[in-house]
C-alpha positions in Angstrom: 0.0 0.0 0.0 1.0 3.4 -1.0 3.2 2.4 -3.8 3.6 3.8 -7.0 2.1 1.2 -9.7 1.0 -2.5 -9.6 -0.3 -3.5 -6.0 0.5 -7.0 -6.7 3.7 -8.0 -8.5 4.1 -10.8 -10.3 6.7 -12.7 -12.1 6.7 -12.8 -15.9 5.0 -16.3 -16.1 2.9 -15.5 -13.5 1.6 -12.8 -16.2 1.1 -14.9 -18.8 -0.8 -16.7 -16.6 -3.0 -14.1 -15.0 -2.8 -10.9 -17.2 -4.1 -8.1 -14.6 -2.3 -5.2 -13.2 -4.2 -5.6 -9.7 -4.9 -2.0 -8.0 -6.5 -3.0 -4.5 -8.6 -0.7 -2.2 -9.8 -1.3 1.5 -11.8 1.9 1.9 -14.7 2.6 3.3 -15.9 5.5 0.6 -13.9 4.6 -2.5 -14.3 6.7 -5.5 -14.9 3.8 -8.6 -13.7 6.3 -11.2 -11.0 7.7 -9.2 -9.8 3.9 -8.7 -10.5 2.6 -11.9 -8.2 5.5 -13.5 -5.5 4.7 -11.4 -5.8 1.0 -12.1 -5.5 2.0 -16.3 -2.8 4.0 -15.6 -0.3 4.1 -18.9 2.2 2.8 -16.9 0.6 -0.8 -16.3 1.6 -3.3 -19.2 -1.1 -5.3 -18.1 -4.7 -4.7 -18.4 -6.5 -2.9 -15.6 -8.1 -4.8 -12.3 -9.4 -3.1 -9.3 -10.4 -4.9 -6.4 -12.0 -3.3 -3.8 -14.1 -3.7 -0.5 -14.8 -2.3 3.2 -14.9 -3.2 6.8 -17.2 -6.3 6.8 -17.8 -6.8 3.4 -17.1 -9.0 0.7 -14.4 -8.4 -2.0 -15.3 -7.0 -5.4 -13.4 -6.5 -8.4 -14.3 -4.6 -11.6 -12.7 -4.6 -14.9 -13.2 -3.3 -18.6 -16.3 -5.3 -19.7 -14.0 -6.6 -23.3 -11.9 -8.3 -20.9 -14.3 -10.0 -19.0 -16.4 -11.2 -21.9 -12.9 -12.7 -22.8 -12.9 -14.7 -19.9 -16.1 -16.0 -20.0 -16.2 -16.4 -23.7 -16.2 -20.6 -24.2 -12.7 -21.6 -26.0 -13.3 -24.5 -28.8 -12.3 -27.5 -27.9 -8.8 -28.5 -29.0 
């Protein structure tokens, strides 16, 4: 926390494997834009992921909607 760019680091297979640059908030009042900017900044190679929450809540994350259809878009078989 409180670190310039990605709040979780990961390796370069570990990218290939999970292809998010993670910006995580704990706050009580969070502003979605304000978080969701930060989380595209130009910077990030990777694309944009925040997760988010408060006290006693569950966890959220939001992303662009392209890249979730991509995940939940059936591959063919191979």
């Amino acid at each position: 926390m409180g670190v310039t760019g990605e709040d979780i680091k990961l390796s370069e297979a570990a990218s290939k494997l999970f292809p998010f640059s993670v910006e995580a908030k704990n706050q009580e009042n969070i502003s979605i834009w304000s978080a969701l900017a930060q989380a595209d900044s130009k910077e990030r190679l990777l694309k944009p992921l925040l997760v988010f929450k408060r006290n006693k809540s569950e966890v959220y994350c939001a992303l662009k909607f392209d890249d979730f259809l991509e995940l939940v878009k059936e591959k063919p078989n191979e």
